[in-house]
DRENLUMPA-23250 format. One line per 4 residues: their letters; for each residue x, y, z of N, C-alpha, C. Coordinates in steps of 0.1 Angstrom, whole numbers. Example, Ala and Ser with C-alpha at 12.3 -4.5 7.8 and 13.67 -1.06 7.14 Angstrom:
# DRENLUMPA-23250
AS = 132,-57,78,123,-45,78,132,-33,78 ~ 128,-22,71,137,-11,71,129,0,79 $
***
This chain:
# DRENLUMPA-23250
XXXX = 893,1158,812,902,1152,822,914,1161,823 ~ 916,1166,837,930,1169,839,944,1166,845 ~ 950,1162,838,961,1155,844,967,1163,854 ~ 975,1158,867,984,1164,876,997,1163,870 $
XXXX = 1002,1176,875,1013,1176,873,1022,1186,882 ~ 1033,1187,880,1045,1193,886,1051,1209,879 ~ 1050,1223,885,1040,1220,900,1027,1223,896 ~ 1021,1218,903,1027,1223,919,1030,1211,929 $
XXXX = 1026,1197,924,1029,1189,929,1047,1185,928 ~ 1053,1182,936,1069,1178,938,1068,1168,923 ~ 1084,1165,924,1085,1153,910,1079,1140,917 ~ 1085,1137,932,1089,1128,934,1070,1123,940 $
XXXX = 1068,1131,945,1050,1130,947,1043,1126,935 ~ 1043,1132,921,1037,1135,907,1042,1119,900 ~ 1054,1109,905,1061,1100,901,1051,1087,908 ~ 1053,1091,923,1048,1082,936,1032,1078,927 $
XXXX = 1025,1089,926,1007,1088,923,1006,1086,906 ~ 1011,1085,900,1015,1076,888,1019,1066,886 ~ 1022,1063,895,1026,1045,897,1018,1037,904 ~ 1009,1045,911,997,1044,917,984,1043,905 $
XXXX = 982,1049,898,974,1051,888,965,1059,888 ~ 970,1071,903,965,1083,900,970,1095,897 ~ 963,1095,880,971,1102,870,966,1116,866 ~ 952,1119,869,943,1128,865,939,1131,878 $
XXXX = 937,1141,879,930,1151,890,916,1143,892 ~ 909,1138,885,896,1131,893,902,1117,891 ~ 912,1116,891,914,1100,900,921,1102,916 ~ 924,1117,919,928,1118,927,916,1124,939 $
XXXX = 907,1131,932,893,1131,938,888,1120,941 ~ 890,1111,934,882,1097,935,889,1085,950 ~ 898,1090,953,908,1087,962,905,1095,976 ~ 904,1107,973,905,1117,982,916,1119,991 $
XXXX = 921,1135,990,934,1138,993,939,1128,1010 ~ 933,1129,1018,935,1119,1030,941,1111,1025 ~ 934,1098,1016,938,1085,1016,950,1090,1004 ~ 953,1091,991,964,1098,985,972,1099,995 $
XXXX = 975,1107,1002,980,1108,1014,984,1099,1020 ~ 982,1089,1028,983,1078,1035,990,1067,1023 ~ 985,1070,1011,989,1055,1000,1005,1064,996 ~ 1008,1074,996,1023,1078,995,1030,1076,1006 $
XXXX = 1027,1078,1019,1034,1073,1028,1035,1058,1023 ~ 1025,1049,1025,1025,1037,1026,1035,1034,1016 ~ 1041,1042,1006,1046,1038,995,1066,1037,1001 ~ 1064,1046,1007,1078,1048,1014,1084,1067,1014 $
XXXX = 1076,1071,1011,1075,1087,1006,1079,1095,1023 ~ 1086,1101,1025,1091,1107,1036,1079,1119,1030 ~ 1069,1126,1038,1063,1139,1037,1056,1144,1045 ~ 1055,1159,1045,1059,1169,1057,1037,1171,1056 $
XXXX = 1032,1178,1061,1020,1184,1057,1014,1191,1048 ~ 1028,1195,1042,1022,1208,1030,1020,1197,1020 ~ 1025,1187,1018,1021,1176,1008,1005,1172,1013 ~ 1001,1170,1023,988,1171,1024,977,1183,1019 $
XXXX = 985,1193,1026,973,1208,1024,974,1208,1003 ~ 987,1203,997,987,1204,983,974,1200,977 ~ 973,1182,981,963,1172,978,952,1178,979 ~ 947,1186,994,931,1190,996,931,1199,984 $
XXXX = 939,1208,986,936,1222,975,929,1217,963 ~ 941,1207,957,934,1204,939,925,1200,936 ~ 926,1187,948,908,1181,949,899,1191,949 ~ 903,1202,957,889,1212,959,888,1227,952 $
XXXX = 900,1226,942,902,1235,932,903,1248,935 ~ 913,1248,946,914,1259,956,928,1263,959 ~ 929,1277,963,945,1279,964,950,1273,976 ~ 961,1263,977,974,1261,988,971,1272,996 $
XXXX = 974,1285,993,980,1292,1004,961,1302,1010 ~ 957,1297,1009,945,1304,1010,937,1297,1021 ~ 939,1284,1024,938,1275,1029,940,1277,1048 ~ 924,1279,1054,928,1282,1070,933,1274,1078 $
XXXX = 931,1276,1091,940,1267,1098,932,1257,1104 ~ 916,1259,1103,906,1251,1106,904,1234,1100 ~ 908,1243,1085,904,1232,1076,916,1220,1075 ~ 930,1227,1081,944,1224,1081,938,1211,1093 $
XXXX = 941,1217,1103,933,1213,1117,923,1198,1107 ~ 907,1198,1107,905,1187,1100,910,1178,1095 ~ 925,1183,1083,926,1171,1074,940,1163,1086 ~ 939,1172,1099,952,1162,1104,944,1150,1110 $
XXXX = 936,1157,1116,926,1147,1123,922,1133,1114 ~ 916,1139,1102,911,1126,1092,927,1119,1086 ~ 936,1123,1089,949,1115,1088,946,1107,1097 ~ 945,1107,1111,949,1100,1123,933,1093,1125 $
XXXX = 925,1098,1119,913,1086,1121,910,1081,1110 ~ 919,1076,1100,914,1072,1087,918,1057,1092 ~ 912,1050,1084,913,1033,1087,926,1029,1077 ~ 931,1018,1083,948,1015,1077,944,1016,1060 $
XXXX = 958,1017,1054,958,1020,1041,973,1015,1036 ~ 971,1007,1025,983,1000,1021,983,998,1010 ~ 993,995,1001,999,994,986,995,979,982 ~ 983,977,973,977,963,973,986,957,961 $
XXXX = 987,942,957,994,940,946,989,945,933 ~ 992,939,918,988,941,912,973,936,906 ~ 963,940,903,950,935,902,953,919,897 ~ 961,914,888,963,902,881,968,892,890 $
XXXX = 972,900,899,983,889,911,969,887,918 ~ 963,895,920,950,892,934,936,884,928 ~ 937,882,915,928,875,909,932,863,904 ~ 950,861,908,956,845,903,954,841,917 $
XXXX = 957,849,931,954,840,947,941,837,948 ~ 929,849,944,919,847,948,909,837,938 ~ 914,830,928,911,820,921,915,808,934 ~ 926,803,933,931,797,949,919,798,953 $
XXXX = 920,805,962,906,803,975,889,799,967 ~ 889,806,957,877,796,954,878,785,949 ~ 894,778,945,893,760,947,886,760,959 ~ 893,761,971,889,761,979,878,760,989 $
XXXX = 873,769,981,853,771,981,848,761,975 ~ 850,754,961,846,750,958,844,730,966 ~ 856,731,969,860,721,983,850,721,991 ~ 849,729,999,837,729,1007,822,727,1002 $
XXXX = 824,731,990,805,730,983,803,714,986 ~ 815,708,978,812,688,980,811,683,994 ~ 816,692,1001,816,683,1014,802,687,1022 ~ 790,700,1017,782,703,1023,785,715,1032 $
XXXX = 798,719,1029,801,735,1038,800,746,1035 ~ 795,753,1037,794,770,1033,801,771,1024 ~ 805,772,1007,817,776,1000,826,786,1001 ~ 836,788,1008,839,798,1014,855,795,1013 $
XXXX = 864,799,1005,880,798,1010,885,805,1012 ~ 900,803,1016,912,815,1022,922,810,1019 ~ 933,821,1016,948,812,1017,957,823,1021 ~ 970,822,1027,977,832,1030,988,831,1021 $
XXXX = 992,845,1022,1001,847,1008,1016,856,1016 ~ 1027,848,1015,1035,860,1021,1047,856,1014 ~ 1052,872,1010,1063,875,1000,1059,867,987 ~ 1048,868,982,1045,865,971,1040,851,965 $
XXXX = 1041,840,975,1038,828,974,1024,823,990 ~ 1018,816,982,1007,808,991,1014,798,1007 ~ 1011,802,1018,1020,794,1026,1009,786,1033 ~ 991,791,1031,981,780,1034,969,782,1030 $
XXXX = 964,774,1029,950,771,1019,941,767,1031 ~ 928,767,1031,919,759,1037,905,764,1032 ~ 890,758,1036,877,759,1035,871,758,1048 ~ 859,766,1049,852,760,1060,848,748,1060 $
XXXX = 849,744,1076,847,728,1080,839,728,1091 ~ 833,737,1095,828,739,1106,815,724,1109 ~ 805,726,1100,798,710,1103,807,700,1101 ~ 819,698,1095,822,684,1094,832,681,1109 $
XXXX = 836,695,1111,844,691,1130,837,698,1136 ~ 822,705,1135,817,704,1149,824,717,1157 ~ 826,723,1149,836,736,1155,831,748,1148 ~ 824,756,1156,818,768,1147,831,779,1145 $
XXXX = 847,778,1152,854,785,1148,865,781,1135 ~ 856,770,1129,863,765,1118,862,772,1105 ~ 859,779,1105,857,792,1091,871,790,1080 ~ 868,794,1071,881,791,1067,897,798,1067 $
XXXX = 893,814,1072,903,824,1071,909,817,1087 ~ 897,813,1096,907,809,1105,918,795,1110 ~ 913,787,1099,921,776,1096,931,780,1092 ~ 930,788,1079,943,797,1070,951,798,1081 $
XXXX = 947,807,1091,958,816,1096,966,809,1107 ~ 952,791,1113,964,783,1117,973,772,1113 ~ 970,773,1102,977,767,1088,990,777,1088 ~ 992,789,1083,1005,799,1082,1014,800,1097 $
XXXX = 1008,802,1106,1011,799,1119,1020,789,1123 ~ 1017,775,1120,1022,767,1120,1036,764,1109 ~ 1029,766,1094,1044,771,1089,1053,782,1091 ~ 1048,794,1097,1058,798,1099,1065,802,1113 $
XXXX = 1060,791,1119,1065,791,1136,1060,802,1144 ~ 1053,811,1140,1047,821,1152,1034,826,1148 ~ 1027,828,1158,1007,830,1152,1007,846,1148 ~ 1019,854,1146,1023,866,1142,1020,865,1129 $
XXXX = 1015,868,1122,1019,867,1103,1021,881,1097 ~ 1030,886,1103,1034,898,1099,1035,899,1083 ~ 1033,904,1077,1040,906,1063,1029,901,1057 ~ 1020,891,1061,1010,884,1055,1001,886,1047 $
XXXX = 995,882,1036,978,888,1035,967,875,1037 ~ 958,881,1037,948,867,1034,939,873,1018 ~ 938,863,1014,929,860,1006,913,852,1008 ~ 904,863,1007,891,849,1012,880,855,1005 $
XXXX = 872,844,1001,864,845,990,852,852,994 ~ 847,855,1010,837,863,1016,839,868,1024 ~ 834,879,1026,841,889,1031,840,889,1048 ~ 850,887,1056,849,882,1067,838,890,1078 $
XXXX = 840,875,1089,826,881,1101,835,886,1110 ~ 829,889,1123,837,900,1130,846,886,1136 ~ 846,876,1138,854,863,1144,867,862,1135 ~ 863,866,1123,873,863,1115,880,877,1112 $
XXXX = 872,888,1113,882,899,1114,890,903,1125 ~ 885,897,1136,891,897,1148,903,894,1148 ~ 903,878,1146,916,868,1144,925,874,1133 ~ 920,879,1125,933,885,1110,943,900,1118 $
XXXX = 932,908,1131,939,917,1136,946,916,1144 ~ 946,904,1154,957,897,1166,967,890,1159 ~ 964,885,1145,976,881,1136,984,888,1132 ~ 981,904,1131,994,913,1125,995,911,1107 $
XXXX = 979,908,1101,983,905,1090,980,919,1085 ~ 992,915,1072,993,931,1070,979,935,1058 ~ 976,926,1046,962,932,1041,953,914,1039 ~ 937,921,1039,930,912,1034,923,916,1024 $
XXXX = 923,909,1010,913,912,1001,899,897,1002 ~ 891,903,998,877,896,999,872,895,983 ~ 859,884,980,855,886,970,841,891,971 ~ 831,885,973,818,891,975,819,898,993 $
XXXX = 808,905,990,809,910,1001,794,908,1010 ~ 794,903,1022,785,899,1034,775,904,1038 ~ 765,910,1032,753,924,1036,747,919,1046 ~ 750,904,1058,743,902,1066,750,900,1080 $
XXXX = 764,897,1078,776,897,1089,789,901,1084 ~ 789,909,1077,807,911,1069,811,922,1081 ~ 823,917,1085,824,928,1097,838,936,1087 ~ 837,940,1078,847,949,1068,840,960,1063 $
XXXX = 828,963,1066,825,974,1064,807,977,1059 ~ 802,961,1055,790,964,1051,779,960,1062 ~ 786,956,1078,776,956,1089,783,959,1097 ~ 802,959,1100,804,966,1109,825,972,1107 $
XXXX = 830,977,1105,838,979,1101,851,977,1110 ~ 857,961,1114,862,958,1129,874,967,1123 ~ 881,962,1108,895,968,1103,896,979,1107 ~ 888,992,1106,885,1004,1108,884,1005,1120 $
XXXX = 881,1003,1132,880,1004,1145,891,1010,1151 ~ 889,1020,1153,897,1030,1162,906,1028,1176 ~ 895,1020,1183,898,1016,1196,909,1000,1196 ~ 905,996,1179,913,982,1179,926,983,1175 $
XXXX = 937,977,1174,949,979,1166,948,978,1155 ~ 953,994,1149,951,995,1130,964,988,1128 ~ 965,977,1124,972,971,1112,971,966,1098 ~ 956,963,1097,953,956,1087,947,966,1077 $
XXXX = 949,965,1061,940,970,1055,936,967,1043 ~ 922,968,1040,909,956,1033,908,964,1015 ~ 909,951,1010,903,957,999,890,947,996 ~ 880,951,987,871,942,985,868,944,971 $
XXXX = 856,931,967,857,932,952,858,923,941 ~ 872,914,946,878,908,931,874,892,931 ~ 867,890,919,859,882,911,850,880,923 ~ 837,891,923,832,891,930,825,886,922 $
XXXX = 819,887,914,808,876,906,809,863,908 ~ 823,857,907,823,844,911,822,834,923 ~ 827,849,934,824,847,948,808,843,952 ~ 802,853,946,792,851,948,784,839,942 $
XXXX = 786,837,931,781,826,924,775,814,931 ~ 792,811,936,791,799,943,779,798,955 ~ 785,807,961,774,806,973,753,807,972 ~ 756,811,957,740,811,954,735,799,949 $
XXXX = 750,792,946,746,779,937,744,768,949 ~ 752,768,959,753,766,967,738,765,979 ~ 731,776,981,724,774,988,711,774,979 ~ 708,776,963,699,773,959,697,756,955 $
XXXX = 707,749,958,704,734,960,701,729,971 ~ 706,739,983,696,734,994,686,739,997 ~ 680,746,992,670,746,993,662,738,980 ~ 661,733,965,660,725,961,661,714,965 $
***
């Protein structure tokens, strides 16, 4: 394992990706200099390109200055077409909201609804909770992220939820990633992820969409076993 360090990296770069928890040169591979990149801006880091060309080099165990103008050329491009990128909480905080949402889920199991929840979380506290309800009102846009978001909406007086995140226990459809990107919310994490409609990246990647407004950016993942659970427990009694 080799740790990064200064230099060749700046202090204030070598400080930024340490607090990040990329500490070692293959956690910085594991990232890839692009996104490294993008998560120091995101951090507040004012930097020029050569803090980019630094990143590719180490990852690729190659000199800074050796570096053509081709390859220069590339990594601006994969800047400007990389899908949004943001500073997520701390893992413990995203597994105390995303507990939340599978009350939530589990709400919907009793009533006969897809187990499925969401809650919005802005500046550090829950501002709305909901589950899918779609058979009980008859509303197939009743999903739960989009109840969430007109649940937060309503508390906070405008269907903007800037600053926002959502929390939701499966990983949204393109209806529901749609609605999180006309909301301006700034991240969504998910728990299991959708191999049959998740429009986040494992059937169609809306967050990522180029042509759409990049605002939003997805993490997936956390207590995905439990995410999942439900939903197997869930449809293995209906069909029992």
């Amino acid at each position: 394992m080799t740790p990064l360090t200064t230099p060749p990296l700046a202090p204030k770069t070598l400080s930024a990706l340490q607090k990040m928890g990329i500490v070692m040169l293959e956690d910085l591979r594991t990232q890839g200099a692009v996104k490294a990149f993008l998560l120091l801006k995101a951090a507040g880091l004012t930097l020029t390109n050569s803090t980019l060309w630094q990143l590719a080099a180490l990852c690729d165990g190659a000199d800074v200055h050796e570096m053509e103008a081709e390859q220069k050329e590339k990594l601006r491009q994969a800047v400007k077409n990389h899908p949004p990128v943001a500073l997520f909480p701390r893992p413990s905080e995203m597994v105390d909201f995303m507990r939340t949402a599978l009350q939530q889920a589990h709400m919907a199991a009793q009533i006969g609804e897809i187990p499925v929840g969401a809650v919005v979380v802005k500046d550090g506290a829950i501002i709305a909770a909901a589950h899918n309800s779609c058979i009980q009102d008859c509303n197939i846009s009743h999903h739960a992220e989009i109840r969430a978001l007109a649940q937060a909406g309503a508390a906070l007086g405008n269907y903007r939820l800037d600053g926002c995140d959502v929390y939701v226990t499966l990983e949204p459809c393109a209806m529901c990633a749609s609605a999180m990107i006309q909301a301006r919310v700034a991240r969504v994490v998910f728990g299991a992820a959708e191999p049959k409609t998740g429009a986040a990246g494992s059937v169609l990647d809306v967050f990522g969409n180029r042509a759409l407004n990049k605002h939003t950016a997805v993490q997936g993942g956390i207590l995905e076993e439990e995410c999942q659970a439900i939903l197997q427990q869930f449809f293995a009694q209906k069909r029992g």
